[in-house]
C-alpha positions, 0 to 999 in steps of 0.5 A: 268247118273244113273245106273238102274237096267237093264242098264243105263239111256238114259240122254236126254230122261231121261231129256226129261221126267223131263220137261214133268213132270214139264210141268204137275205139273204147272198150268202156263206156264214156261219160258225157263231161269225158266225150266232151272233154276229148272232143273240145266241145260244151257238154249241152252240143255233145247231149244233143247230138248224142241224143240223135244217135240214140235215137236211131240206135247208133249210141246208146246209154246204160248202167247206173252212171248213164255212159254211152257205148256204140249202139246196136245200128252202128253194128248192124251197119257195119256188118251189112257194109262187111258183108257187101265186102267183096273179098269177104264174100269171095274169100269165106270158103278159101279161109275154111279151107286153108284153116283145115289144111293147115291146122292153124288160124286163117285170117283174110285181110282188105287193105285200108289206106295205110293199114290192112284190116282183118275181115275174116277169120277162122281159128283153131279150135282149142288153141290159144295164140294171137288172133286178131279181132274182126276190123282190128287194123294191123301196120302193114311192114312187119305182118306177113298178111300186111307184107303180101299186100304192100310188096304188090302194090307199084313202085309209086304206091309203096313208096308214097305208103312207106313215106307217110307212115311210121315203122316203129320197132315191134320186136327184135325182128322188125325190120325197120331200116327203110333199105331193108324193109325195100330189099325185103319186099322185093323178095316177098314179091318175087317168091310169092309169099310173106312170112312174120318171123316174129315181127310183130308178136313175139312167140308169133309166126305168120305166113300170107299170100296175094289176093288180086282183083280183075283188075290185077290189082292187090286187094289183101292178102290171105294166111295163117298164123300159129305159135312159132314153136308150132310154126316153124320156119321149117314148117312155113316153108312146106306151108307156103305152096298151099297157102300161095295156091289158096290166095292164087284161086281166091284171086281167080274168083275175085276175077284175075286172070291167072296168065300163068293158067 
């Protein structure tokens, strides 16, 4: 067991909680020998616990090979814990709105250690383009929603986050010389937006804004994202002002005290 900074872990519990984190990062079943394998345990402690979570509807197991997949409790769990979301809550109508304005989809995003997280969206009818899922975690340095959050975040705070994470290359645009990157967000932060001039998909624009709390302090980010032969540079730019007016009133509603006002 590991030591944690108030006490010890509970080694059941906390081997209870790997699987159910496995569970969710599979698109497939997993097979017992398989969930057993991955974690370095015996495959009768691994049956055990995966008893208990079926049990209370966490895991469940089916089809003819009997693997286990996420159950309907842990789904139900975290849509309660999404729903208490604060910046979900608050955030629902302005994602409807900057949807209609601009036609395209709108994604609301929380950040979360070092990844934004997407919390909400609201697609464009009819119209295929990258669309992330609900939960999906995104690096934070080469997305428009991502850029938005950490150039607000303090000096201290975005260099601890620049230090401990790894910025990798998407496409062509990623910028991934730290000086730049640096350079990059001051602008973001001075203008008031964000845009991923294909940095992250290829084809894909994308263009964000601040969401602060009442303490002032950057919760996420809100903005839309569309096909860059629709989005052009042209068309971000025009865009900007509505979706930097959508994060600034969704920001008074989480409580900021808008002093330009």
């Amino acid at each position: 067991m590991t030591d944690s900074p108030k006490g010890r872990l509970i080694q059941s519990l906390d081997r209870a909680l790997k699987i159910l984190d496995v569970l969710a990062d599979r698109d497939e079943p997993i097979g017992l020998t398989e969930l057993a394998t991955s974690m370095g345990l015996d495959s009768s402690t691994v049956y055990r616990l995966l008893y208990t979570l079926r049990v209370h509807g966490y895991a469940r197991q089916g089809g003819r090979d009997r693997r286990y997949r996420l159950g309907p409790k842990a789904i139900e769990l975290g849509q309660k814990a999404l729903q208490k979301f604060t910046l979900l809550e608050r955030g629902r109508p302005f994602l409807r709105e900057l949807a209609a304005k601009s036609e395209e989809t709108a994604t609301l995003v929380g950040l979360v250690g070092n990844s934004t997280v997407c919390v909400s969206k609201k697609e464009r009818p009819g119209f295929l383009t990258f669309s992330p899922r609900i939960g999906a975690e995104a690096p934070p340095y080469c997305t428009a929603t991502g850029k938005a959050v950490i150039a607000n975040l303090p000096e201290v705070e975005l260099e601890q986050l620049l230090d401990s994470i790894e910025i990798v290359r998407r496409t062509d645009n990623t910028i991934t010389e730290p000086a730049a990157l640096k350079e990059h967000l001051r602008t973001v932060r001075e203008q008031g937006y964000a845009v991923d001039d294909e940095e992250y998909h290829p084809g894909i624009r994308c263009v964000a804004a601040p969401v602060f709390d009442h303490n002032g302090a950057v919760v996420g980010s809100i903005g839309i994202s569309a096909a860059a032969t629709s989005l052009t540079p042209e068309k971000a730019e025009q865009i900007a002002p509505v979706v930097m007016d959508i994060g600034r009133r969704l920001s008074i509603g989480m409580g900021y005290l808008d002093e330009s006002e």
